[in-house]
PDB file with SEQRES, HELIX, SHEET and CRYST1 records, atoms N, CA, C and O in Angstrom:
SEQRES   1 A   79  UNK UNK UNK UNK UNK UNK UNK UNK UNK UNK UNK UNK UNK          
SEQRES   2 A   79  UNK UNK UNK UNK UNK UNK UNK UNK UNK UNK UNK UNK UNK          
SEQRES   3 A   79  UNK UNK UNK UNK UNK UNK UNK UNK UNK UNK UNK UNK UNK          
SEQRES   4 A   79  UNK UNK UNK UNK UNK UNK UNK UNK UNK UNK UNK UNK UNK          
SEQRES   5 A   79  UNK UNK UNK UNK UNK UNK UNK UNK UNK UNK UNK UNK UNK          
SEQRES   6 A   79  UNK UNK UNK UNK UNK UNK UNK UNK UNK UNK UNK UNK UNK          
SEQRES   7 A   79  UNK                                                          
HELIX    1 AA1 UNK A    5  UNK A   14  1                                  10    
HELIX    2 AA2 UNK A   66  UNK A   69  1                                   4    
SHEET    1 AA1 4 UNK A  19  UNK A  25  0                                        
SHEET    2 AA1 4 UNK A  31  UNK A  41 -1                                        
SHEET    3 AA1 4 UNK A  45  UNK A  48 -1                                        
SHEET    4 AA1 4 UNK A  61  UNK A  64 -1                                        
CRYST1    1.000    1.000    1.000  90.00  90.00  90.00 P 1           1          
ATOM      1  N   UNK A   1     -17.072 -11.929   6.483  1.00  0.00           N  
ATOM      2  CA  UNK A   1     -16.890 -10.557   6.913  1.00  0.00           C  
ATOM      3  C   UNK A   1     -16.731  -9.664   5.680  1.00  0.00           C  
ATOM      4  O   UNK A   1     -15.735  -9.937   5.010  1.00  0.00           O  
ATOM      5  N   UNK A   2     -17.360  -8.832   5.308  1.00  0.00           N  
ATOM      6  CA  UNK A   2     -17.761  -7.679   4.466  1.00  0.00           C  
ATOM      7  C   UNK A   2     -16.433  -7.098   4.410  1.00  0.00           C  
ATOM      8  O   UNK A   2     -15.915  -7.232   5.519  1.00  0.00           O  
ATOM      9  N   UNK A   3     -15.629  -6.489   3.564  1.00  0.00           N  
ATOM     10  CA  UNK A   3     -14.756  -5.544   3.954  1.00  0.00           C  
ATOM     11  C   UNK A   3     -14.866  -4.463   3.031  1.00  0.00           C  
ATOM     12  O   UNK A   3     -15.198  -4.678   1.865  1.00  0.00           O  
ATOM     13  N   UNK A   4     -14.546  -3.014   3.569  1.00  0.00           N  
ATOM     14  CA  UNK A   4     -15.119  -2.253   3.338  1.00  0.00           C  
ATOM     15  C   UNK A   4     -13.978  -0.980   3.561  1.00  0.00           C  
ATOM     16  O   UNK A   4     -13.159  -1.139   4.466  1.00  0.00           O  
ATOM     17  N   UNK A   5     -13.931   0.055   2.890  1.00  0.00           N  
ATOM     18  CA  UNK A   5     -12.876   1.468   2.852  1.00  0.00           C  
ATOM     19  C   UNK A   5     -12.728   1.812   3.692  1.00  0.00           C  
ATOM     20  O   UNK A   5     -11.548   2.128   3.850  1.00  0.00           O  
ATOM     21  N   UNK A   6     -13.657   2.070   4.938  1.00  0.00           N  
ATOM     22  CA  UNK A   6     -13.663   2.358   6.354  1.00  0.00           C  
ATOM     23  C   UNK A   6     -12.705   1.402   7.210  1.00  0.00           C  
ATOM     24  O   UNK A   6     -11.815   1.829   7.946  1.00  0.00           O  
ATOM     25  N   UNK A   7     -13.000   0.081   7.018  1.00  0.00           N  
ATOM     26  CA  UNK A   7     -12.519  -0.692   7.247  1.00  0.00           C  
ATOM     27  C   UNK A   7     -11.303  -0.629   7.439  1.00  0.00           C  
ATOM     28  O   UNK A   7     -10.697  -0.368   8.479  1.00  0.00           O  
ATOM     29  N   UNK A   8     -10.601  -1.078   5.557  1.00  0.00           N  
ATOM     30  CA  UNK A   8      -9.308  -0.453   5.162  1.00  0.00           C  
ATOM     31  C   UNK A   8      -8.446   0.311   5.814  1.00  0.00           C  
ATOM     32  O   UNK A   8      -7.361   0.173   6.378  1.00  0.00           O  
ATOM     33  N   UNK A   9      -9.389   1.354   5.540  1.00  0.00           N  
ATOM     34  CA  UNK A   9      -9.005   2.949   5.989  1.00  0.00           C  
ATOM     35  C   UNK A   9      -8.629   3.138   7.731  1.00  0.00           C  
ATOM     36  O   UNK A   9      -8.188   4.250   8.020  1.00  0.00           O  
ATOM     37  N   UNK A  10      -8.743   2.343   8.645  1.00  0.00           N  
ATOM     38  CA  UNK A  10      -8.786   1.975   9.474  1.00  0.00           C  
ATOM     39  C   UNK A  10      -7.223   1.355   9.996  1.00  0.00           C  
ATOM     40  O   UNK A  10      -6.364   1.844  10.730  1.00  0.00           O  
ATOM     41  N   UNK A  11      -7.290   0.253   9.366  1.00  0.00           N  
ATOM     42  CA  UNK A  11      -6.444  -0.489   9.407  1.00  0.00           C  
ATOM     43  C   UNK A  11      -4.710  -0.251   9.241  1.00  0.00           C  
ATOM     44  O   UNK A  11      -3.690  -0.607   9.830  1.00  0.00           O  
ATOM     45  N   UNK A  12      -5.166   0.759   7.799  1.00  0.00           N  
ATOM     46  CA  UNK A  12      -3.662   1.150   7.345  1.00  0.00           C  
ATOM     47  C   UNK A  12      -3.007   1.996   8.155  1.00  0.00           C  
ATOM     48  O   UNK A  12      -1.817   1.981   8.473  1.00  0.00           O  
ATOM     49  N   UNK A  13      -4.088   2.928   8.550  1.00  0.00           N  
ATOM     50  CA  UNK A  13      -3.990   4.179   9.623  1.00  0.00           C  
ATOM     51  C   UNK A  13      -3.414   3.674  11.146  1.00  0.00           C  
ATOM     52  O   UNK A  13      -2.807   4.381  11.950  1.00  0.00           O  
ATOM     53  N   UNK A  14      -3.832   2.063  11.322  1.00  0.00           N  
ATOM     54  CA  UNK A  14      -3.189   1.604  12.764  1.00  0.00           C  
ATOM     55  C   UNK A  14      -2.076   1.190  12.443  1.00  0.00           C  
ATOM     56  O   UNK A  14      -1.355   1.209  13.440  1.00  0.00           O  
ATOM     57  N   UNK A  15      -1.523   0.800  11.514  1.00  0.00           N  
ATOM     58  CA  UNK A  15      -0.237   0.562  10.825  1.00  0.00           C  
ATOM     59  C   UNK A  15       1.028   1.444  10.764  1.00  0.00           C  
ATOM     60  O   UNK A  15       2.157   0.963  10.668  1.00  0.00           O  
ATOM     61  N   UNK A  16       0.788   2.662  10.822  1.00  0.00           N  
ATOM     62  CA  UNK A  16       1.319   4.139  10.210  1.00  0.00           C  
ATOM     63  C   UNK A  16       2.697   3.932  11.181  1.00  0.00           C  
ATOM     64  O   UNK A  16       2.754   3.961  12.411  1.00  0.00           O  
ATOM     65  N   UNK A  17       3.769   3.716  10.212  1.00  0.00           N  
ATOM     66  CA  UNK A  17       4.865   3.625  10.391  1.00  0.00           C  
ATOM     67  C   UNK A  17       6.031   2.337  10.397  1.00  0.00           C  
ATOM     68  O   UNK A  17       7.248   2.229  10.543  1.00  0.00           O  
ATOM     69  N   UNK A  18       4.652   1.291  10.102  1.00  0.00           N  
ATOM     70  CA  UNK A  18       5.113  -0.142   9.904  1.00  0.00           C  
ATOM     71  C   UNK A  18       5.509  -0.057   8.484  1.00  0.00           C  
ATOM     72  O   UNK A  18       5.248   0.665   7.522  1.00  0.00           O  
ATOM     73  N   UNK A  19       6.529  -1.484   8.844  1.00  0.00           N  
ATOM     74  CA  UNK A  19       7.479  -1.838   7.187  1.00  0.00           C  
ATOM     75  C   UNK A  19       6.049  -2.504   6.846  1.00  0.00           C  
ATOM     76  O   UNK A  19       5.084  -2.711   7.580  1.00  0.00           O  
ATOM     77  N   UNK A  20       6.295  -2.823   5.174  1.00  0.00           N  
ATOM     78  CA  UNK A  20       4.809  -3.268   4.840  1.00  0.00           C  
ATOM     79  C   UNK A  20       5.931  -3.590   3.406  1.00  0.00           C  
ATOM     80  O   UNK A  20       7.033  -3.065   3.251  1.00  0.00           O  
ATOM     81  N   UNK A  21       5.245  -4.629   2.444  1.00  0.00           N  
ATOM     82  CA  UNK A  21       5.342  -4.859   1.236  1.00  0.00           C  
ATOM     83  C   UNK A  21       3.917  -4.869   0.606  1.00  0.00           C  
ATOM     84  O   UNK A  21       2.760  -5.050   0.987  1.00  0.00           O  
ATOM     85  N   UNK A  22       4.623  -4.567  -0.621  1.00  0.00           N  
ATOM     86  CA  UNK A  22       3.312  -3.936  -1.715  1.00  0.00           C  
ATOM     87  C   UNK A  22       3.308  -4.623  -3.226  1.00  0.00           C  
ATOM     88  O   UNK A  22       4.228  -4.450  -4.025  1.00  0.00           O  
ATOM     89  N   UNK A  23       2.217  -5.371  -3.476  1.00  0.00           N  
ATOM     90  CA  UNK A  23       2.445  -6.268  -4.488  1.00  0.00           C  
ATOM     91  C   UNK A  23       1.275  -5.272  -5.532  1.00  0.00           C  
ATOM     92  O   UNK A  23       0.057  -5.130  -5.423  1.00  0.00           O  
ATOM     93  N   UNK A  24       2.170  -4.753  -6.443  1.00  0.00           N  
ATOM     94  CA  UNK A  24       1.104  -4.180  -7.488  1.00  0.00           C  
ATOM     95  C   UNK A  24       0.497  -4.673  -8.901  1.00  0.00           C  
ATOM     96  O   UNK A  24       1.265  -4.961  -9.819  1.00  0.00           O  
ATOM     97  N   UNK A  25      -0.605  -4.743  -9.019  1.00  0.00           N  
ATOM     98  CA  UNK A  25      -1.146  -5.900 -10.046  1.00  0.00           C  
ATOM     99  C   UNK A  25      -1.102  -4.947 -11.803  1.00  0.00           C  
ATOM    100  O   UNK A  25      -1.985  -4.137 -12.087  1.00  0.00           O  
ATOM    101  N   UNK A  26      -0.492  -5.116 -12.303  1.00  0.00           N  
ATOM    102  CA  UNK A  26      -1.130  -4.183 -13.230  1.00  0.00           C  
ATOM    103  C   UNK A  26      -1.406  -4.765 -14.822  1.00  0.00           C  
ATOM    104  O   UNK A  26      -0.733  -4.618 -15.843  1.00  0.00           O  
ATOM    105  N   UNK A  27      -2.671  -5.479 -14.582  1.00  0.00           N  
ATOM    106  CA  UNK A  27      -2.723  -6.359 -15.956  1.00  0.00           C  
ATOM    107  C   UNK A  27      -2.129  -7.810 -15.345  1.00  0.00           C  
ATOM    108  O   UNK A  27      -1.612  -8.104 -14.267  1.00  0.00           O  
ATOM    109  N   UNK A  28      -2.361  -8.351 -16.208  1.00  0.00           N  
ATOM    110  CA  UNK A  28      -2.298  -9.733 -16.201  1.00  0.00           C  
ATOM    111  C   UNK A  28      -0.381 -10.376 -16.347  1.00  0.00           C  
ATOM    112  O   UNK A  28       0.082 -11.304 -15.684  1.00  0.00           O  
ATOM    113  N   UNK A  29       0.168  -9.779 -17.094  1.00  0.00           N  
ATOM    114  CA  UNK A  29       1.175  -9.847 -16.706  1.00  0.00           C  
ATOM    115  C   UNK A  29       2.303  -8.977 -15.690  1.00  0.00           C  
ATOM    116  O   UNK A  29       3.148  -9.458 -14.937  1.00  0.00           O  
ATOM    117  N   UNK A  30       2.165  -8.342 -15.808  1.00  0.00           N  
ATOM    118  CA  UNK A  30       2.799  -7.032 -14.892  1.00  0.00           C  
ATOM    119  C   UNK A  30       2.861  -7.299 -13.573  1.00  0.00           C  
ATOM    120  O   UNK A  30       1.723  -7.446 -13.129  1.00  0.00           O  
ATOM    121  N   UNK A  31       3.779  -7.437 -12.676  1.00  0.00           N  
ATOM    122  CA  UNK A  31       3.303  -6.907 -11.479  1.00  0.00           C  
ATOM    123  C   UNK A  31       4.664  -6.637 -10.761  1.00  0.00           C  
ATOM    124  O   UNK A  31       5.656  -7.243 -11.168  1.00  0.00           O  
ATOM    125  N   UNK A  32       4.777  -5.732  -9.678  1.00  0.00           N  
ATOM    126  CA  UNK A  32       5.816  -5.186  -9.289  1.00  0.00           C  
ATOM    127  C   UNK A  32       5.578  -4.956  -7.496  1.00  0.00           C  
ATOM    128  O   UNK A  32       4.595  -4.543  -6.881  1.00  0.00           O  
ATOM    129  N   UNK A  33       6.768  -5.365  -7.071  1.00  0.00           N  
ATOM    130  CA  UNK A  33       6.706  -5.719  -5.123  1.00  0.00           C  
ATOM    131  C   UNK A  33       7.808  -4.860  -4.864  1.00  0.00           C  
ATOM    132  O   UNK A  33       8.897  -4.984  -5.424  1.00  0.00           O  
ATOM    133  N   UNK A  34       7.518  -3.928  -3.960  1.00  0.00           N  
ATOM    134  CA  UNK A  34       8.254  -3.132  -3.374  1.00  0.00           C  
ATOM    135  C   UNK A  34       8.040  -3.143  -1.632  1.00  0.00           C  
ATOM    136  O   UNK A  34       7.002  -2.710  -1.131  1.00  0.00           O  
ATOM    137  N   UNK A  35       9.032  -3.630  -0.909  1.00  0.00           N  
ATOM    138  CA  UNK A  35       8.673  -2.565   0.385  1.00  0.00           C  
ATOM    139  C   UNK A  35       9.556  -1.203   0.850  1.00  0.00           C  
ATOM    140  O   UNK A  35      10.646  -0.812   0.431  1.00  0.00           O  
ATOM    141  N   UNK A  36       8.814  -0.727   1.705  1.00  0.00           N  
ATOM    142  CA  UNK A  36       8.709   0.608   2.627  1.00  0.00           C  
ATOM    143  C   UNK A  36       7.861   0.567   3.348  1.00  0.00           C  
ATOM    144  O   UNK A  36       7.428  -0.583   3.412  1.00  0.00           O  
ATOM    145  N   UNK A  37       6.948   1.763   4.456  1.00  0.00           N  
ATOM    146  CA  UNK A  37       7.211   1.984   5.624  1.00  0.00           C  
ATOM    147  C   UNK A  37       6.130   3.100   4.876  1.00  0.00           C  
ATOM    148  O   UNK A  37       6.328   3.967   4.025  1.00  0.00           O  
ATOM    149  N   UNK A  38       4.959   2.680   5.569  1.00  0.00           N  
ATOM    150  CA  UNK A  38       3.690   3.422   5.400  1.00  0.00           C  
ATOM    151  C   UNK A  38       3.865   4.707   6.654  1.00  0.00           C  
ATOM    152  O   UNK A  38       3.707   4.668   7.874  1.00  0.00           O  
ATOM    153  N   UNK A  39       4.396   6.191   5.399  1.00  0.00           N  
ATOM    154  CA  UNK A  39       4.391   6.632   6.192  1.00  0.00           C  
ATOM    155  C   UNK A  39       3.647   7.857   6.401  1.00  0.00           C  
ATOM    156  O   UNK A  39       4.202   8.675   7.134  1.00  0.00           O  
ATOM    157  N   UNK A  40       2.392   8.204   5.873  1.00  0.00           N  
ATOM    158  CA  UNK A  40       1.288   8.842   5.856  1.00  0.00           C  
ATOM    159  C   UNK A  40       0.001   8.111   5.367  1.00  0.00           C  
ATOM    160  O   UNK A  40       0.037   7.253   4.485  1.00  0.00           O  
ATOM    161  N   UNK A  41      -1.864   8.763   6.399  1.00  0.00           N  
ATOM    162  CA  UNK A  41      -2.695   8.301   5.755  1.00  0.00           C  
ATOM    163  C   UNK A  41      -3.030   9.508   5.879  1.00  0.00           C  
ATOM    164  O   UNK A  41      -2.593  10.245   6.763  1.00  0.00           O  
ATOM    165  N   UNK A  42      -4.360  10.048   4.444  1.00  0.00           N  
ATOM    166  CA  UNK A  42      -5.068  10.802   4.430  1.00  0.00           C  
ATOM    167  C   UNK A  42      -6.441  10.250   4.344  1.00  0.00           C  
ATOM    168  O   UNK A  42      -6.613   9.065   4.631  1.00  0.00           O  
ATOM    169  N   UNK A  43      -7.559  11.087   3.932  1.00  0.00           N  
ATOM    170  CA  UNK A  43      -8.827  10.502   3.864  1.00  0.00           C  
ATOM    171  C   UNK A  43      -8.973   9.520   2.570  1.00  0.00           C  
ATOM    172  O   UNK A  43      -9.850   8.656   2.550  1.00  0.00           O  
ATOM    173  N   UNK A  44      -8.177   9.682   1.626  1.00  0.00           N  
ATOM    174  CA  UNK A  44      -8.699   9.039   0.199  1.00  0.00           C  
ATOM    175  C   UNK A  44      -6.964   8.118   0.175  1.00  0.00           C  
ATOM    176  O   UNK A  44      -6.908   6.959  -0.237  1.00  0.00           O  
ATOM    177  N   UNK A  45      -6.484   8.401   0.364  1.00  0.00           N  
ATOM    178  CA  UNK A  45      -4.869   8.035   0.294  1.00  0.00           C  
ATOM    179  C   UNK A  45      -3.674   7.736   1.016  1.00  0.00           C  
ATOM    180  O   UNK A  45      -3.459   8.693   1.761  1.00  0.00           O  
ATOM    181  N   UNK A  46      -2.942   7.006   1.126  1.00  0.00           N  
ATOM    182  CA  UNK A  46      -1.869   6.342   1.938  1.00  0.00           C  
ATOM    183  C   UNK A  46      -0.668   6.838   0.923  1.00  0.00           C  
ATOM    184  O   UNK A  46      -0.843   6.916  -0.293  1.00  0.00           O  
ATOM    185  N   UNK A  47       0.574   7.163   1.576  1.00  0.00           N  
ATOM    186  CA  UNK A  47       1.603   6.768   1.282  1.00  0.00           C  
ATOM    187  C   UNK A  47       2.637   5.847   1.866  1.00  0.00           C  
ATOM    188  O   UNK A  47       2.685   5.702   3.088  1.00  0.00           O  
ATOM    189  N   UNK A  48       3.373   5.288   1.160  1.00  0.00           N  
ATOM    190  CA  UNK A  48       4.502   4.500   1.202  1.00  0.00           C  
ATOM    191  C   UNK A  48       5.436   4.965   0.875  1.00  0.00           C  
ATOM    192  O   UNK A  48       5.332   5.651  -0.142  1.00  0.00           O  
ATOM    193  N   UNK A  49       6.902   4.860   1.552  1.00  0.00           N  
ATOM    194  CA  UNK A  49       8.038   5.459   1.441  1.00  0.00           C  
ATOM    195  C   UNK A  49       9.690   4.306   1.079  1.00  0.00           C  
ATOM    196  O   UNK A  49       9.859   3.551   2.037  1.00  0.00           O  
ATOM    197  N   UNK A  50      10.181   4.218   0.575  1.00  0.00           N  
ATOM    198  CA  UNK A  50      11.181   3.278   0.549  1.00  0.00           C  
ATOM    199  C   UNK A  50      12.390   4.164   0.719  1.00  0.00           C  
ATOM    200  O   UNK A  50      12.148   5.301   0.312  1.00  0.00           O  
ATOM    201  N   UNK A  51      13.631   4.013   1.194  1.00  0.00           N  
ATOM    202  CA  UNK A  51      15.215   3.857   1.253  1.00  0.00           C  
ATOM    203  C   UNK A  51      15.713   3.492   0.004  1.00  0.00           C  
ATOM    204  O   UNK A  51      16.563   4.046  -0.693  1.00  0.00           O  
ATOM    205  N   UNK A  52      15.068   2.486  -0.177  1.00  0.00           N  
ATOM    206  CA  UNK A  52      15.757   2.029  -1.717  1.00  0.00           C  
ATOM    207  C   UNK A  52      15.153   2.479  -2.658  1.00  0.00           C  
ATOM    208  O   UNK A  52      13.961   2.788  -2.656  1.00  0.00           O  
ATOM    209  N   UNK A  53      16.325   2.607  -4.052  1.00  0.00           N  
ATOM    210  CA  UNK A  53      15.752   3.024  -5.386  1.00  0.00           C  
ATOM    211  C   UNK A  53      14.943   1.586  -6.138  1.00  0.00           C  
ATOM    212  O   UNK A  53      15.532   0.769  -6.846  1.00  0.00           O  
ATOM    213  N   UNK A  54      13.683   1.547  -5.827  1.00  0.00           N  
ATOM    214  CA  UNK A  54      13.344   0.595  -6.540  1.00  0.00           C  
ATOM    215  C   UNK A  54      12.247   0.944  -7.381  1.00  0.00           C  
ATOM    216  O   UNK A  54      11.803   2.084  -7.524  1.00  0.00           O  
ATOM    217  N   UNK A  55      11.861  -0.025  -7.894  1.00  0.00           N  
ATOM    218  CA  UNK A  55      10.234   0.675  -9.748  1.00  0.00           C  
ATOM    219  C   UNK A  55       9.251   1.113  -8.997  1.00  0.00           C  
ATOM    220  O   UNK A  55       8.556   2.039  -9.415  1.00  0.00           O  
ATOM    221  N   UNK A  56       9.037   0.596  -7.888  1.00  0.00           N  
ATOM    222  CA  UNK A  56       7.237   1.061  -7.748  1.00  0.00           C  
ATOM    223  C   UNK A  56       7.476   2.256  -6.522  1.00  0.00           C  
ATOM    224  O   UNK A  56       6.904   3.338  -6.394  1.00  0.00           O  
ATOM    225  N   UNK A  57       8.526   1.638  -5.693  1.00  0.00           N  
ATOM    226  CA  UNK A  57       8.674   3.210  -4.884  1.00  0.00           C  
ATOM    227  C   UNK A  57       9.916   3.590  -4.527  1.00  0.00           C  
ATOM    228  O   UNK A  57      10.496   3.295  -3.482  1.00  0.00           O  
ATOM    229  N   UNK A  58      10.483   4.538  -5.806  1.00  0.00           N  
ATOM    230  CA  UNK A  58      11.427   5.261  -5.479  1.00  0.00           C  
ATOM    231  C   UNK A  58      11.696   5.971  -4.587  1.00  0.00           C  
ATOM    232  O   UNK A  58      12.887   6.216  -4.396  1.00  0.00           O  
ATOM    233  N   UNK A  59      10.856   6.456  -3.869  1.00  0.00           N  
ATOM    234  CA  UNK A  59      11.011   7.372  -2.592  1.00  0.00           C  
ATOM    235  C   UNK A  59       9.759   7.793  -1.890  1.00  0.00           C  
ATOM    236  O   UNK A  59       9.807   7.987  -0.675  1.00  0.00           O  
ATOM    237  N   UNK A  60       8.824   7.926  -2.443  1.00  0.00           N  
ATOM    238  CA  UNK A  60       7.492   7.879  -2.235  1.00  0.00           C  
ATOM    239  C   UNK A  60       6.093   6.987  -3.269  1.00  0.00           C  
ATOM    240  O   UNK A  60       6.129   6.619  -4.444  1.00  0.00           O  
ATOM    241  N   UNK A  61       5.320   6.910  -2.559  1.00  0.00           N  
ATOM    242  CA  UNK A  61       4.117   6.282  -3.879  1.00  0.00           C  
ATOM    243  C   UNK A  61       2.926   6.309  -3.275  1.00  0.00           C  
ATOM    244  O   UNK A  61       2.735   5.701  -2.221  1.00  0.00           O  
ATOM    245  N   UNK A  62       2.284   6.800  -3.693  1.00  0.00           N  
ATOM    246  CA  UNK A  62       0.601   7.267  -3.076  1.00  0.00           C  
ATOM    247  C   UNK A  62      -0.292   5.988  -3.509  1.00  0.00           C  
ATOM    248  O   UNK A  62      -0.259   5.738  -4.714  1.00  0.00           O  
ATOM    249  N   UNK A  63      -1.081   5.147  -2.700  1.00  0.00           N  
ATOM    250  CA  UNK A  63      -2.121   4.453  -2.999  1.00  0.00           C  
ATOM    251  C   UNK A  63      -3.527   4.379  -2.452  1.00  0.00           C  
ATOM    252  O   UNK A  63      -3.717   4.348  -1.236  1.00  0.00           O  
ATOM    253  N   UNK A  64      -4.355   4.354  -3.184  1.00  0.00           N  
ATOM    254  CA  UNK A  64      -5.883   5.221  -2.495  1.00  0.00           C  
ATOM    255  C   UNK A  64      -6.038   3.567  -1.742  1.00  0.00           C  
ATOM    256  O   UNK A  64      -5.215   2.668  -1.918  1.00  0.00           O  
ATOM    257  N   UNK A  65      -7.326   3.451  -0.863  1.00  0.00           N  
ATOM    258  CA  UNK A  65      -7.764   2.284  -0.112  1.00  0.00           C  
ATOM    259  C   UNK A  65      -8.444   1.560  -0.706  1.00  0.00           C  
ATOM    260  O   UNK A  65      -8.655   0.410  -0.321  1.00  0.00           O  
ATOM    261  N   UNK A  66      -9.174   2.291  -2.276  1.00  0.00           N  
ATOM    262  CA  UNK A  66      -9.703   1.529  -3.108  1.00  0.00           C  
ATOM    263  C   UNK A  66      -9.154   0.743  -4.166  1.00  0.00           C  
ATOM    264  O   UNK A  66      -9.717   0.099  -5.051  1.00  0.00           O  
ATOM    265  N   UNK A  67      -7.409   1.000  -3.789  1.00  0.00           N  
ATOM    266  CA  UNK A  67      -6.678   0.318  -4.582  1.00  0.00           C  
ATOM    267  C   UNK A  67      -6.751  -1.105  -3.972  1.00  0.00           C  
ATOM    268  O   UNK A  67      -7.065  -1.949  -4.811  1.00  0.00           O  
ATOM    269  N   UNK A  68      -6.517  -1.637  -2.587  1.00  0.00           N  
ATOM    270  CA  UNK A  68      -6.953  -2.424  -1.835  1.00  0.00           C  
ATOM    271  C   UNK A  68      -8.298  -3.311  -2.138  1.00  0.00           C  
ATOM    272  O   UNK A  68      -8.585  -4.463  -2.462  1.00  0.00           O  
ATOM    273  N   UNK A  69      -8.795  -2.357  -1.905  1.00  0.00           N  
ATOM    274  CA  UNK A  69     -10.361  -2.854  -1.700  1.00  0.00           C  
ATOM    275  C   UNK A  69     -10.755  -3.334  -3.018  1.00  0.00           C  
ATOM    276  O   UNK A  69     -11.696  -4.119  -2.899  1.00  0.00           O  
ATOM    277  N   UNK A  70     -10.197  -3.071  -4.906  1.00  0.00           N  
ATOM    278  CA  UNK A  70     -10.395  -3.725  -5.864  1.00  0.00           C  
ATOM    279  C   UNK A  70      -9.124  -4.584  -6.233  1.00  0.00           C  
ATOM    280  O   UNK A  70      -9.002  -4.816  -7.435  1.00  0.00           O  
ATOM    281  N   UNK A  71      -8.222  -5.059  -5.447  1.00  0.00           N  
ATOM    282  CA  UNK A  71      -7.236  -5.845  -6.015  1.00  0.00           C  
ATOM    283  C   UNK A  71      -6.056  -5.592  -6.946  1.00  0.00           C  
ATOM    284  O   UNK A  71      -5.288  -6.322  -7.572  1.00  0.00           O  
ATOM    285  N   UNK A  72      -6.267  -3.775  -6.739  1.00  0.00           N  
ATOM    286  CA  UNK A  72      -4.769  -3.146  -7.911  1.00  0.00           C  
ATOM    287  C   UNK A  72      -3.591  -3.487  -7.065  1.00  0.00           C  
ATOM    288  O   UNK A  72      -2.565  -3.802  -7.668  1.00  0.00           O  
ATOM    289  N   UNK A  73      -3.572  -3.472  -5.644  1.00  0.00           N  
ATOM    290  CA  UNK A  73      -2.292  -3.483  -4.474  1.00  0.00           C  
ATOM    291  C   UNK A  73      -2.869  -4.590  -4.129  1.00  0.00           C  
ATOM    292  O   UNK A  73      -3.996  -4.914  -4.503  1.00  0.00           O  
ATOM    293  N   UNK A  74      -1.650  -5.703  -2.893  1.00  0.00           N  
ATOM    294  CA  UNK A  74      -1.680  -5.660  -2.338  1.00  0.00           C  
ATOM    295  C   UNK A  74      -0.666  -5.764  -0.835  1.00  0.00           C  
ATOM    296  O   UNK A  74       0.369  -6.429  -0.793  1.00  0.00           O  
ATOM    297  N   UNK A  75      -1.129  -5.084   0.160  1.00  0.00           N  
ATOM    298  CA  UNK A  75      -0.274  -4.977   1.366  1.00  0.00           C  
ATOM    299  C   UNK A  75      -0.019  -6.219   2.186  1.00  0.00           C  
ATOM    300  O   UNK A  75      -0.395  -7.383   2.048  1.00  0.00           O  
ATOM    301  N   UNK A  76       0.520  -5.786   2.824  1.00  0.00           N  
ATOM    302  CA  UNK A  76       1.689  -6.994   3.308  1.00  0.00           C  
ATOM    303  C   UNK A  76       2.530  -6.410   4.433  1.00  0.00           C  
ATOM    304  O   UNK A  76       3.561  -5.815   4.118  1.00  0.00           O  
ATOM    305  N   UNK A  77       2.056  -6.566   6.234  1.00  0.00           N  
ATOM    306  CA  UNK A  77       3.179  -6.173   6.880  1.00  0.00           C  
ATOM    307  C   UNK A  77       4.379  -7.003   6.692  1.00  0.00           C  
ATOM    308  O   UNK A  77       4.242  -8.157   6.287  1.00  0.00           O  
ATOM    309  N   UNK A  78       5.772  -6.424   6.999  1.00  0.00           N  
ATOM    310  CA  UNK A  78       6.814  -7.380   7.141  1.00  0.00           C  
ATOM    311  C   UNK A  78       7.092  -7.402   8.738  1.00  0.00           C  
ATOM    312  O   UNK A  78       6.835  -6.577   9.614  1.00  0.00           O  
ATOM    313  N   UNK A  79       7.715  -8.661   8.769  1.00  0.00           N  
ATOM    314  CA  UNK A  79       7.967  -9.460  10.235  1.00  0.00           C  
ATOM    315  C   UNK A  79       8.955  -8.387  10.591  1.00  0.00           C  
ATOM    316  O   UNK A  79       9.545  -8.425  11.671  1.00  0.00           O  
TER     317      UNK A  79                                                      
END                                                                             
């Protein structure tokens, strides 16, 4: 199965308001997991919102679907 921004874009948007964790890749060593609670989509962009003060989302954090779709994020509902 092909996956594709539409796709994505789709998906996150049926989500909108679910807890979610977010594993961010940045480089080969780096990487940083935050959850919150996807709580806006736009056409190019999602946000995520956390309660807690943590590195990747202090209170808000914008991630496009092509962050997804090339492997910079990735999402994760929580149970």
């Amino acid at each position: 199965m092909e996956i594709s921004i539409p796709k994505i874009r789709k998906s996150v948007r049926a989500h909108t308001g679910s807890e979610v964790s977010v594993r961010a890749l940045y480089g080969e060593e780096k990487v940083e997991i935050a959850r919150g609670v996807i709580a806006e989509t736009y056409p190019s962009i999602f946000v995520v919102s956390s309660e807690k003060e943590e590195s990747l989302c202090k209170k808000k954090a914008a991630f496009s679907y092509c962050d997804i779709l090339t492997k910079e994020i990735e999402l994760s509902l929580c149970s």
